[in-house]
TORROBA-559089 format. One record per residue: residue number from 1; y, z, x of N, C-alpha, C in turn. Coordinates in steps of 0.05 Angstrom, whole numbers. Last residue first. Example, Ala and Ser with C-alpha at 12.3 -4.5 7.8 and 13.67 -1.06 7.14 Angstrom:
[2 [-45 142 257] [-21 143 273] [1 157 258]]
[1 [-114 156 264] [-90 156 246] [-66 156 264]]
//
This chain:
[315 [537 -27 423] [526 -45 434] [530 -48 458]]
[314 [506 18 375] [528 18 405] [517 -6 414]]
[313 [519 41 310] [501 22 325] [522 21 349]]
[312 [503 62 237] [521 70 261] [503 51 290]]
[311 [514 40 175] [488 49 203] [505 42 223]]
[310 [550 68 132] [547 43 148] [528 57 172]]
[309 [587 72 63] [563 80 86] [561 61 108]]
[308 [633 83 26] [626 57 28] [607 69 59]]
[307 [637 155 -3] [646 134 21] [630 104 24]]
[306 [617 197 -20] [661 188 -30] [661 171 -4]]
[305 [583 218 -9] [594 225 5] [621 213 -2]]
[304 [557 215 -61] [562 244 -58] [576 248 -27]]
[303 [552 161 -65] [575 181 -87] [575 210 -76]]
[302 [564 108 -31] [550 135 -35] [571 153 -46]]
[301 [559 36 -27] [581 70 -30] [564 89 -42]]
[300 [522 9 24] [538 10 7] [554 39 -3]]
[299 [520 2 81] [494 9 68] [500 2 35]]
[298 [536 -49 130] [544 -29 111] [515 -27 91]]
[297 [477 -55 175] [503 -61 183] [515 -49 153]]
[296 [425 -56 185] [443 -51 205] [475 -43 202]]
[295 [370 -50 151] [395 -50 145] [417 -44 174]]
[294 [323 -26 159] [315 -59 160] [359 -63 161]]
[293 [324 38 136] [322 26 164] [323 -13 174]]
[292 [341 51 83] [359 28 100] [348 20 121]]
[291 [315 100 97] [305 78 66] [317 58 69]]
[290 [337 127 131] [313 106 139] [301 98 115]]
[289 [389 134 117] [384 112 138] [357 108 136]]
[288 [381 167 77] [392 143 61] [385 118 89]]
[287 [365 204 101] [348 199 91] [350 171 81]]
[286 [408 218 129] [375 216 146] [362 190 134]]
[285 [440 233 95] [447 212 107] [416 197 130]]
[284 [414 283 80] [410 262 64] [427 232 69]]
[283 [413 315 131] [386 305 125] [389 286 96]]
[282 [467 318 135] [455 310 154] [426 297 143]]
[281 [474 357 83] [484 333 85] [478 303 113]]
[280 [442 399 93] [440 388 80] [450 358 75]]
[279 [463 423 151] [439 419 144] [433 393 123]]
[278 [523 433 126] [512 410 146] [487 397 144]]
[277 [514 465 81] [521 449 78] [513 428 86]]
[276 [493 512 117] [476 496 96] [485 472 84]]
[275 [536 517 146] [503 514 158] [488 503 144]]
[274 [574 536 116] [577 508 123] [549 506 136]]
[273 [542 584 100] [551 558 75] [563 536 90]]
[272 [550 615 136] [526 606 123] [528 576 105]]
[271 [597 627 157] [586 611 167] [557 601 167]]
[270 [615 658 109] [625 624 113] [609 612 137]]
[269 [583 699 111] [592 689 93] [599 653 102]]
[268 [597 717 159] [579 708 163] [574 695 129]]
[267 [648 732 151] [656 715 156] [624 705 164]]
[266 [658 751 71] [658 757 101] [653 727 120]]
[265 [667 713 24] [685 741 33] [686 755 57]]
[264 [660 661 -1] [654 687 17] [672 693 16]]
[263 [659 670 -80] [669 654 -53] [659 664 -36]]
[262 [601 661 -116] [624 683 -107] [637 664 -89]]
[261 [565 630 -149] [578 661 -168] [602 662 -146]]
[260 [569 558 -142] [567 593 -123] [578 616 -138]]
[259 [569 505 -161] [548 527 -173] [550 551 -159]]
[258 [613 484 -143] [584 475 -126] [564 494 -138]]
[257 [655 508 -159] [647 481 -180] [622 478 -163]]
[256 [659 563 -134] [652 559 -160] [635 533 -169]]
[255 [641 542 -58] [656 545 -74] [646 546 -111]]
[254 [589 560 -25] [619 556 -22] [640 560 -42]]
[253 [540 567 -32] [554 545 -34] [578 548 -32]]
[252 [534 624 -21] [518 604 9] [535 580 -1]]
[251 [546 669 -36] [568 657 -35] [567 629 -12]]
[250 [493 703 -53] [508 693 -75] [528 676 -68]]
[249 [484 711 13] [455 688 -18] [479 681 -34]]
[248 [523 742 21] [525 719 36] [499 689 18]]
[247 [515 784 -17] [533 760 -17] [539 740 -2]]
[246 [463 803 4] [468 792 -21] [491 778 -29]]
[245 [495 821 53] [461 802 51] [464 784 26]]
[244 [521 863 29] [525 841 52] [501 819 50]]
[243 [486 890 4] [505 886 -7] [516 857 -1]]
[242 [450 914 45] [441 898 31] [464 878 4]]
[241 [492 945 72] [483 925 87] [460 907 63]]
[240 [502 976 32] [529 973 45] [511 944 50]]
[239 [455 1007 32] [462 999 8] [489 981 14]]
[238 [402 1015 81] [431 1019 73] [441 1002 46]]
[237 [342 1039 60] [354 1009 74] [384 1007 63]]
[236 [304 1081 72] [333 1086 67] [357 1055 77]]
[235 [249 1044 58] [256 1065 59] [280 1070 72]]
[234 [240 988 20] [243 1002 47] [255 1021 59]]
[233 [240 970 -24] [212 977 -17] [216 991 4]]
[232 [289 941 -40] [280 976 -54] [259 989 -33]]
[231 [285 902 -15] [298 918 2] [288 959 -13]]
[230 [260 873 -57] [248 875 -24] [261 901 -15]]
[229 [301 874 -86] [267 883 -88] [259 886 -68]]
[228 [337 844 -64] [349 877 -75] [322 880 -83]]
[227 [312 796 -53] [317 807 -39] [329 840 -41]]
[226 [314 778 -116] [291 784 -95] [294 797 -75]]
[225 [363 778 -127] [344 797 -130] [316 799 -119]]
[224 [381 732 -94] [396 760 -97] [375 778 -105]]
[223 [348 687 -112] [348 702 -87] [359 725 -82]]
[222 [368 688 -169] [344 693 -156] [339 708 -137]]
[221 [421 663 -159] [419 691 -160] [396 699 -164]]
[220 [408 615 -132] [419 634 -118] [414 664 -133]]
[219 [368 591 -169] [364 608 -142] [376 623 -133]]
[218 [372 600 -236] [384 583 -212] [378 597 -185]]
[217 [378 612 -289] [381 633 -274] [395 611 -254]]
[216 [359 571 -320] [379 595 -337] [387 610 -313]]
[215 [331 543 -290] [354 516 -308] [365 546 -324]]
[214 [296 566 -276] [313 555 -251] [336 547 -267]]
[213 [265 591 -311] [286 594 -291] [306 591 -275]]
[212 [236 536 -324] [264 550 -334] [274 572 -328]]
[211 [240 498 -267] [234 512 -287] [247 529 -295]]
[210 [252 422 -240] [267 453 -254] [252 477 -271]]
[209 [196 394 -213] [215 397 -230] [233 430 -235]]
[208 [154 381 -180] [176 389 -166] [202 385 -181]]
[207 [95 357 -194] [115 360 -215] [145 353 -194]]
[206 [58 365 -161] [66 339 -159] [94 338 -180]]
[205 [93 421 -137] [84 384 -141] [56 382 -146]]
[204 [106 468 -177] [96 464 -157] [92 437 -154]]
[203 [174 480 -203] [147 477 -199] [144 463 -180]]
[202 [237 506 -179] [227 484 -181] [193 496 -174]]
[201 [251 563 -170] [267 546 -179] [256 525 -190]]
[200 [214 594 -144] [217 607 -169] [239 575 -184]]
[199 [228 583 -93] [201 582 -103] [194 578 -128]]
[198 [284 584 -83] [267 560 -92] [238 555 -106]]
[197 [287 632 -56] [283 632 -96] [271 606 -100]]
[196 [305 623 -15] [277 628 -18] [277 632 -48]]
[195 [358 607 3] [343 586 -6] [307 604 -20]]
[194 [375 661 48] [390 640 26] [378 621 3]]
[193 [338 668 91] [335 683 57] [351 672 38]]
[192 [360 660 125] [330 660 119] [319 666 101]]
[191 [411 679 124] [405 651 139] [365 643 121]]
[190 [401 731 121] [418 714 102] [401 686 101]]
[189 [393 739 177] [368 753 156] [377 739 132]]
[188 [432 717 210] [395 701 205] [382 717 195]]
[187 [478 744 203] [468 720 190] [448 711 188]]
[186 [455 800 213] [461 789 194] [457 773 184]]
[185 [449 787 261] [422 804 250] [435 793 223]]
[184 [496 773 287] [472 759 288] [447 769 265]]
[183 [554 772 262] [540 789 272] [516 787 260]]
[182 [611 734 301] [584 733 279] [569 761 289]]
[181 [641 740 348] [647 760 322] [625 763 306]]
[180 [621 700 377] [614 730 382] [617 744 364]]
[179 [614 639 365] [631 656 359] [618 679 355]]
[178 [569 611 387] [595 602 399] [621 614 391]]
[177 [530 641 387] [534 641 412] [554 630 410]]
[176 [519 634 328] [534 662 340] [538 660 373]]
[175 [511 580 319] [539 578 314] [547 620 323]]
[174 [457 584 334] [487 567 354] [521 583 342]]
[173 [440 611 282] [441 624 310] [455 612 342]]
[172 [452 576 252] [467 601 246] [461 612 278]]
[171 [422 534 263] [453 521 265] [462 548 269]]
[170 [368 554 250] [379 554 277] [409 545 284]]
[169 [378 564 196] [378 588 214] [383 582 244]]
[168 [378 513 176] [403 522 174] [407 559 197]]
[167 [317 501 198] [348 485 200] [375 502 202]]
[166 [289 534 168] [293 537 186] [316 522 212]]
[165 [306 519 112] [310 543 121] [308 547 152]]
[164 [285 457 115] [322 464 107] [328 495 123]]
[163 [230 468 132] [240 458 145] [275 456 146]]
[162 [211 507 80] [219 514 108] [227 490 123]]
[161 [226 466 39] [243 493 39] [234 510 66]]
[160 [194 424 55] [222 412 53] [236 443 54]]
[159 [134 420 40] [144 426 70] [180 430 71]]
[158 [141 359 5] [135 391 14] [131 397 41]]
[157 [217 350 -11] [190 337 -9] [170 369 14]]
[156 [273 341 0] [254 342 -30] [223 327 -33]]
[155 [313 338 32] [290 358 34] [279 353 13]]
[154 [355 321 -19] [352 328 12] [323 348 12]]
[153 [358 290 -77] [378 285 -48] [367 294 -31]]
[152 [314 324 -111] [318 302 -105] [350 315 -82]]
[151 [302 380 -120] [287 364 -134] [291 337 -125]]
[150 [291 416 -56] [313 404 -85] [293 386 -96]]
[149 [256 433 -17] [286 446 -22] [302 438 -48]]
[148 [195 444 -46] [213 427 -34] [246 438 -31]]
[147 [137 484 -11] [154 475 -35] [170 466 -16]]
[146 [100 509 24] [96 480 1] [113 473 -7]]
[145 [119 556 38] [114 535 63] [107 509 46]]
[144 [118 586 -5] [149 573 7] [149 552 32]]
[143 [67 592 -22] [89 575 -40] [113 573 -16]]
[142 [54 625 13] [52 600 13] [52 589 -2]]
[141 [92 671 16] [86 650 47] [77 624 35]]
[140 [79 696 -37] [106 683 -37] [109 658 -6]]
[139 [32 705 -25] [28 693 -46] [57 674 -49]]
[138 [38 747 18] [24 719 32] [35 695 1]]
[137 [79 783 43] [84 766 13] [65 748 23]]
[136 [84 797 96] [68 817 76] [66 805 58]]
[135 [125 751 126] [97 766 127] [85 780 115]]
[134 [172 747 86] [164 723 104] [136 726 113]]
[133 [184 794 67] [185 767 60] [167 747 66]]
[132 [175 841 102] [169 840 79] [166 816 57]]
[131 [205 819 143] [176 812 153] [166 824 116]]
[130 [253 820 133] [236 794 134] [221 794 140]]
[129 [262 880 121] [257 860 99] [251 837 98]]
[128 [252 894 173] [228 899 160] [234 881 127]]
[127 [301 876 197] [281 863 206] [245 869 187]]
[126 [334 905 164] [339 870 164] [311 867 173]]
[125 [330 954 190] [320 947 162] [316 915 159]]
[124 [328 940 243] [310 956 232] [306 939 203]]
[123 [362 896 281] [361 919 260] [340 922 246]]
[122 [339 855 314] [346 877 325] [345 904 296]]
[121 [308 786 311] [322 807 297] [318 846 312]]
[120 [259 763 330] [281 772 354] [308 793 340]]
[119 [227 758 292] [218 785 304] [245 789 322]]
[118 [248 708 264] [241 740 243] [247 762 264]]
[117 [235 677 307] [262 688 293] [272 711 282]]
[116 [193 681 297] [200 676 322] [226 692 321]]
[115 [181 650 249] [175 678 250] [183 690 280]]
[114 [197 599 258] [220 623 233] [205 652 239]]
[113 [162 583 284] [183 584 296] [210 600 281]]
[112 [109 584 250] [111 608 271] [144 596 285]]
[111 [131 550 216] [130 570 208] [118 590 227]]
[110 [131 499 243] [162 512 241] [155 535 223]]
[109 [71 503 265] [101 495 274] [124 511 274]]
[108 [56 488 210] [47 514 226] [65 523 243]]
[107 [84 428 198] [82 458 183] [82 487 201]]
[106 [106 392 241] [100 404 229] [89 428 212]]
[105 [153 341 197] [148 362 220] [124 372 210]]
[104 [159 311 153] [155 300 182] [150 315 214]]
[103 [128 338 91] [153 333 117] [143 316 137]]
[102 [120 291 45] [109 318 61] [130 316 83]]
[101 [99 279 -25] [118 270 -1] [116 294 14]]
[100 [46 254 -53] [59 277 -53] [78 278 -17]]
[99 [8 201 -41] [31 202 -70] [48 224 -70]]
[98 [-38 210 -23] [-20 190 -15] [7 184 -26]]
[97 [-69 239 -36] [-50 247 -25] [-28 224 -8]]
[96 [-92 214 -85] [-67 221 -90] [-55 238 -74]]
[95 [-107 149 -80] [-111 173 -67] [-85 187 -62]]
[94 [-132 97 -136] [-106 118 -117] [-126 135 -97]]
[93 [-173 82 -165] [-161 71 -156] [-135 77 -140]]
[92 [-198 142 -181] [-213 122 -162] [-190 96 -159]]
[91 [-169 139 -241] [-181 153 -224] [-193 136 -202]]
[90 [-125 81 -264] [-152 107 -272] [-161 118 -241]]
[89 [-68 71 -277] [-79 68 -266] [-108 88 -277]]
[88 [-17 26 -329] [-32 53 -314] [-54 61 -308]]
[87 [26 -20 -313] [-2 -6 -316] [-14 17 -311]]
[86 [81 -63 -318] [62 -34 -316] [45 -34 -320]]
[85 [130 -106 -297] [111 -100 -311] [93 -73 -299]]
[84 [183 -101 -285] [176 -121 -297] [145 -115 -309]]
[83 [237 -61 -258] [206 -72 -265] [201 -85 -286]]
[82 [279 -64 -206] [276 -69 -235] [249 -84 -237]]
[81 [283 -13 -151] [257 -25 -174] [270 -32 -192]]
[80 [335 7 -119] [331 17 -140] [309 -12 -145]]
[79 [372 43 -64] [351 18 -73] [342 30 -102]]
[78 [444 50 -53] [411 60 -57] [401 37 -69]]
[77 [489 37 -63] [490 46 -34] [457 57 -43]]
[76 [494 16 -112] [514 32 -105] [501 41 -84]]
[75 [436 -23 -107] [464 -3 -130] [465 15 -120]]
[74 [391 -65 -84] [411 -44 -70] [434 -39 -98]]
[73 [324 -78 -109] [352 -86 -107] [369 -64 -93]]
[72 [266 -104 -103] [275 -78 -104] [304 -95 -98]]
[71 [226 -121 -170] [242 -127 -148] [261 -107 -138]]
[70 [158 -113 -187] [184 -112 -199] [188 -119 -165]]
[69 [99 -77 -220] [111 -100 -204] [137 -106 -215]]
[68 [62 -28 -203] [86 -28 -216] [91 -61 -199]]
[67 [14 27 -236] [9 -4 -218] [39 -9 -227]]
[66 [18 96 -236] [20 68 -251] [26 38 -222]]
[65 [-8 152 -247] [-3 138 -231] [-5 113 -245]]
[64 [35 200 -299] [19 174 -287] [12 162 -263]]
[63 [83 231 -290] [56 242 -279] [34 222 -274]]
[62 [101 212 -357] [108 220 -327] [85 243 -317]]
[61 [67 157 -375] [82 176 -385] [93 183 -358]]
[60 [56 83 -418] [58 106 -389] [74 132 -390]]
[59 [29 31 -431] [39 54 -447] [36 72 -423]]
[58 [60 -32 -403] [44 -11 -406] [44 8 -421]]
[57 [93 -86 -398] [95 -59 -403] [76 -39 -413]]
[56 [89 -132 -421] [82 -124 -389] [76 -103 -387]]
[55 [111 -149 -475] [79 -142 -463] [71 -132 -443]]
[54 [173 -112 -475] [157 -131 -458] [120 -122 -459]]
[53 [204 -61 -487] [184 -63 -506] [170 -97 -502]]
[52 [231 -52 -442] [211 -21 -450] [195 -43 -463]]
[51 [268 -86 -394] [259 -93 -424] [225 -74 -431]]
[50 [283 -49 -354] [297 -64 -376] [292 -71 -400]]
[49 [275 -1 -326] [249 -16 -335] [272 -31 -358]]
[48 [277 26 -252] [299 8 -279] [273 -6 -304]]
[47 [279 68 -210] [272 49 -225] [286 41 -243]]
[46 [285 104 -152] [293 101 -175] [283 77 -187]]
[45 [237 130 -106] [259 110 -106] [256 104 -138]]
[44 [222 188 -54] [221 182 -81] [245 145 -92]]
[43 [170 193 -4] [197 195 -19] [189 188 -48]]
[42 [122 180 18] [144 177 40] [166 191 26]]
[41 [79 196 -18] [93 211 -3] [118 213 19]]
[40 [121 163 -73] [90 168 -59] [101 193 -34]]
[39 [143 160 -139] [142 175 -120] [114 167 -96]]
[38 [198 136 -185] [175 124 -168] [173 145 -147]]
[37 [220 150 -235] [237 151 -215] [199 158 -199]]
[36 [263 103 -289] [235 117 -283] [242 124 -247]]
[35 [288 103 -354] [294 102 -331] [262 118 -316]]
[34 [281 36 -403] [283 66 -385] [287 72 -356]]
[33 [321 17 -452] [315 15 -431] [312 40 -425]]
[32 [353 -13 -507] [335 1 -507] [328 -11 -471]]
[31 [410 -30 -527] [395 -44 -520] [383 -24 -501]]
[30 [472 -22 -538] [447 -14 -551] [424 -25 -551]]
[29 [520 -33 -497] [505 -55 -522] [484 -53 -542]]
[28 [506 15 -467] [531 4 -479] [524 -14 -503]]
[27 [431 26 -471] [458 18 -457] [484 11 -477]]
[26 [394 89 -478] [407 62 -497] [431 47 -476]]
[25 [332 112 -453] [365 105 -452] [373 81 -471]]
[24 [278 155 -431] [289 124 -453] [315 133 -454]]
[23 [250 166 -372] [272 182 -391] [274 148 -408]]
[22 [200 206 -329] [211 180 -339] [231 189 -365]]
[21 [182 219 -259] [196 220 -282] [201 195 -298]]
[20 [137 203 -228] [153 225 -225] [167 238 -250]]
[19 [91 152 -225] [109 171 -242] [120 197 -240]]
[18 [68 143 -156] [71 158 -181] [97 156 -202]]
[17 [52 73 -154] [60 98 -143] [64 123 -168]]
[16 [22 15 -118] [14 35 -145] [30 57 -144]]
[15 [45 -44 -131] [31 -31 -117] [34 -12 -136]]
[14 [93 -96 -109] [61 -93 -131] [43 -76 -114]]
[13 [156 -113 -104] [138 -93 -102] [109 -102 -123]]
[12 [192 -150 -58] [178 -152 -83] [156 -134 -84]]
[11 [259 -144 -31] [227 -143 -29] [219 -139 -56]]
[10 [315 -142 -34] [296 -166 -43] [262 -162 -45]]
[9 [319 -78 13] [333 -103 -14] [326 -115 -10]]
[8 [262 -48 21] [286 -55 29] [285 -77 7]]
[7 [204 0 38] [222 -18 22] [244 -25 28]]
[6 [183 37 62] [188 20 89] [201 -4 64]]
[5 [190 81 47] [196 79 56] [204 54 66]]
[4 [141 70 -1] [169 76 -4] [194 77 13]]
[3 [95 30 33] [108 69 19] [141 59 11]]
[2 [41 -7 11] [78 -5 26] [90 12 6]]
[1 [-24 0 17] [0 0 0] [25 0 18]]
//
């Protein structure tokens, strides 16, 4: 099969991938169309099914694996499938680890390199709440070494919430050698704990949808309490210093309209939330380049960066 990855504008797809999602839409004109959003493990790539009610068209749900022929096109700075015809597939004609997107690193890896981390921590309590996390929680270890950081843009694929977490911890631990004020134990107990609700945010894949938690609560303040649990467990774990912790989780996005209950307020505070930011925004220019890799030269306009894109090149 040809992953998802290695697609590019004009290519003609006939191959098999998952149904991730699918949604019916009316356009401007009222003219019936869906939207479907194609998964194997390289990724995920959007679809277009124009004409729903075409003989071609299959009866298909989400979660299917479906045979898909269509043409891949570039909108607005991403590739997008208009399909032409469906099928849905039976057992024995897939191998469905071929279909669940996985990191590029790996695993064992970057989970003895967060624990690495865990142990160089100095304070007591900080350090027994990540090993209360990170080591005593086997049931929470491995859900968090599976799961994805987002449902889609970055990291969204498994392996994706330690590979973001341990990302943004090592930016946190540059960014205290280059300003002393940071106070280390802090940010990389934060640092490492910012994102871990995820668990609780998005089901397990093949799904890697919103649960309703996630769609009333939302991680961040997840993570707040998880971590004010954790911390109950540990005998006289300052109330001042878990406070701190908890607002650096509640104030990791930055600002209100980015979904953050708080602004920061301290300064390991802010230098969480651009960590995560970067992190984040690094790995979905990553991502947009190597679904472009065949692409040298403008990608098109990307809405979440407010910019016409372009593969960067030295001659």
């Amino acid at each position: 099969m040809k992953y998802i990855k290695d697609l590019k504008d004009g290519d003609r797809v006939f191959d098999i991938y998952l149904c991730k999602h699918k949604q019916s839409a009316v356009t401007k004109n009222g003219k019936p169309y869906e939207t479907v959003v194609l998964q194997d493990k390289t990724g995920t790539l959007d679809a277009k099914v124009w004409e729903p009610n075409n003989p071609g068209i299959g009866d298909y749900d989400a979660l299917d694996y479906i045979e898909v022929y269509g043409e891949v096109t570039n909108f607005m700075g991403a590739l997008q499938v208009s399909v032409k015809r469906i099928r849905v597939c039976q057992e024995g004609e897939y191998n469905p680890a071929d279909y669940l997107p996985v990191s590029d690193k790996d695993n064992d890896t970057m989970y003895q390199e967060l624990l690495g981390l865990v142990k160089s921590i100095q304070n007591k309590h900080l350090k027994a709440l990540l090993e209360a996390i990170f080591v005593a929680d086997e049931a929470f270890v491995k859900a968090f070494r599976k799961s994805s950081a987002a449902k889609s843009v970055h990291h969204s694929f498994m392996g994706g919430l330690l590979e973001h977490t341990l990302s943004v911890t090592k930016l946190c631990d540059y960014y205290c050698t280059a300003y002393p004020v940071l106070k280390r134990d802090l940010l990389l107990t934060a640092a490492m704990c910012h994102d871990i609700a995820k668990v609780k945010e998005f089901s397990p894949f093949p799904e890697n949808d919103y649960t309703d938690a996630g769609q009333l609560l939302g991680h961040i303040v997840m993570g707040s309490q998880m971590v004010a649990e954790k911390a109950a467990g540990i005998e006289g774990f300052p109330q001042n210093l878990l406070l701190q912790v908890q607002h650096c989780i509640l104030a990791h996005h930055g600002k209100y309209e980015y979904g953050s209950p708080k602004i920061p307020a301290i300064i390991e505070a802010v230098a969480l939330n651009y960590a995560d930011d970067t992190d984040a925004k690094m790995q979905t220019f990553k991502e947009i380049l190597d679904n472009n890799s065949e692409n040298t030269g403008w990608l098109g306009y990307n809405r979440l960066f407010e910019s016409n894109l372009m593969a960067s090149k030295i001659d």
